[in-house]
C-alpha positions as CSV (number, residue, x, y, z in Angstrom):
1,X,158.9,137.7,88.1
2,X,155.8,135.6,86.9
3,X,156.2,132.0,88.4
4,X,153.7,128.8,87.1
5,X,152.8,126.0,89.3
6,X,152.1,123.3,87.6
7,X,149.9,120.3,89.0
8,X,149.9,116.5,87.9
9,X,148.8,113.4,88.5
10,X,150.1,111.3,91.1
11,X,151.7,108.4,89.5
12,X,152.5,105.2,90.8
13,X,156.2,105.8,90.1
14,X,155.8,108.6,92.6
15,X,154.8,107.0,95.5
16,X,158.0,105.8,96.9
17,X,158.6,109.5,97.5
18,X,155.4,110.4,98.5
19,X,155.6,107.6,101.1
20,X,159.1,109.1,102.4
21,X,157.4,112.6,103.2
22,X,154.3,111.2,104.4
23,X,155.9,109.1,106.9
24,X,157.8,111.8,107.9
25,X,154.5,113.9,108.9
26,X,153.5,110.5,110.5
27,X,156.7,110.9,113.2
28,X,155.5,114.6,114.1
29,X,152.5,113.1,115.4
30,X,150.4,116.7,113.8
31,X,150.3,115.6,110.3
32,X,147.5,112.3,110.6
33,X,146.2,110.0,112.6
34,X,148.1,107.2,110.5
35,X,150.4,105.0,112.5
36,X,152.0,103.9,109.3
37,X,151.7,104.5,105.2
38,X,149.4,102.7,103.5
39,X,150.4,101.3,100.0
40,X,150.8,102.3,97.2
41,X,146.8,100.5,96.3
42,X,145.3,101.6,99.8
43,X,146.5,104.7,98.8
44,X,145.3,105.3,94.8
45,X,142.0,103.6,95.9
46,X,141.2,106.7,98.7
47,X,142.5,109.4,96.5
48,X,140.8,111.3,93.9
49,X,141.7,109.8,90.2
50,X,141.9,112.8,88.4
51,X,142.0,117.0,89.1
52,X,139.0,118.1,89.0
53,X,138.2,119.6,85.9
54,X,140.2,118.2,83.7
């Protein structure tokens, strides 16, 4: 069975998920060096834009 991963944009709509799992790898302690999530701008502004090559 042929299965398709399909990749998007992250949206600001998404983040309030996003933020839930990334604060979770926060509370490991192996996942960053981040004490807390950054917002929703902090975060958009150090992230690539786009997928490259698109």
């Amino acid at each position: 069975m042929e299965k398709t991963i399909v990749i998007e944009n992250m949206l600001a709509s998404d983040w309030e998920q996003v933020r839930h799992i990334y604060v979770e790898g926060i509370h490991t302690g192996n996942a960053t060096f981040d004490t807390e999530a950054p917002s929703w701008q902090e975060w958009d502004q150090n992230h690539l834009s786009r997928l490259n090559g698109q």
